[in-house]
C-alpha positions in Angstrom: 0.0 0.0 0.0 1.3 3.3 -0.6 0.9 6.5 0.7 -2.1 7.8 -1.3 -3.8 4.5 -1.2 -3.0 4.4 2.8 -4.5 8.3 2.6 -7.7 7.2 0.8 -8.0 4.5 3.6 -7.8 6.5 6.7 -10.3 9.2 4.8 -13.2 6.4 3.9 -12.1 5.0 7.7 -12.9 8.6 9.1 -16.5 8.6 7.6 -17.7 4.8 8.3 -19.5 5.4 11.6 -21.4 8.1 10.1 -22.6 6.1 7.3 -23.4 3.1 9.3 -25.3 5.1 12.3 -27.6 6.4 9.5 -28.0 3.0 8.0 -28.5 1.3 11.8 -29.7 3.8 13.7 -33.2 2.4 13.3 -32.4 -1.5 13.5 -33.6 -3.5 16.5 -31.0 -4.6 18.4 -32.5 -8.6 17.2 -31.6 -7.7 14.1 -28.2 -6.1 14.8 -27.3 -9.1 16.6 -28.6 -12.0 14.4 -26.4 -14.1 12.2 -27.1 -14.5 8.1 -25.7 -17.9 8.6 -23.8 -20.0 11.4 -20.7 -19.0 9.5 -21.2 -15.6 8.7 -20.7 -12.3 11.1 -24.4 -10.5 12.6 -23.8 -6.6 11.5 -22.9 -6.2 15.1 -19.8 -8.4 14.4 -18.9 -6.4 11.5 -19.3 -3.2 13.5 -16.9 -4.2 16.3 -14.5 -5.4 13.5 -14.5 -2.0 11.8 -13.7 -0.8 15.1 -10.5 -2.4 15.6 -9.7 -1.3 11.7 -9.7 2.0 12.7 -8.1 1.8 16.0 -5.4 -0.1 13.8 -5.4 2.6 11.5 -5.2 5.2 14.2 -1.5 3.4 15.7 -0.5 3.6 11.8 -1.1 7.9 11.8 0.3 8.6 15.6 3.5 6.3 14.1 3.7 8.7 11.2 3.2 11.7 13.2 6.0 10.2 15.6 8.6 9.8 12.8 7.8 12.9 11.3 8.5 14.7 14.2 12.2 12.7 15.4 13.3 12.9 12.2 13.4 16.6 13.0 15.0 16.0 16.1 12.1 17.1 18.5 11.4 15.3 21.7 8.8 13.5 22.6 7.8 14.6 26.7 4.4 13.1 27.1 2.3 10.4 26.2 -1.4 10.6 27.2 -3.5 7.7 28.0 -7.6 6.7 28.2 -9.5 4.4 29.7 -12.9 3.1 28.6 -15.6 3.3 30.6 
């Protein structure tokens, strides 16, 4: 993947919860939850797997930013964490 590919990526990434809360926003939970086949994800599933996508996607653009900024020989003095509740 290169780096306009990788760009296109994060930019559909940055829009898929908006798209899907208008397309599920209206769903039953049943629904949501309920499995095509025994061998295929519920739309729930697919949800929580978009999720770790992007939190993937998120590591690759603070590693980007991180390079970017050694590379010009700046320091690095905090890191801030989160916690989910």
């Amino acid at each position: 993947m290169n780096s306009k590919d990788l760009q296109q990526t994060i930019e559909f990434l940055e829009e898929t919860p908006k798209i899907i809360n208008r397309e599920i926003k209206d769903l039953p939970v049943e629904i949501l939850k309920e499995k095509p086949t025994e061998n295929e994800f519920s739309i729930h599933e697919h949800i929580w797997h978009l999720h770790d996508i992007e939190r993937l996607v998120s590591n690759v653009k603070r590693f980007a930013a991180h390079r970017f900024y050694l590379k010009r020989r700046m320091i690095i003095e905090a890191h801030y964490f989160s916690m989910q509740l």
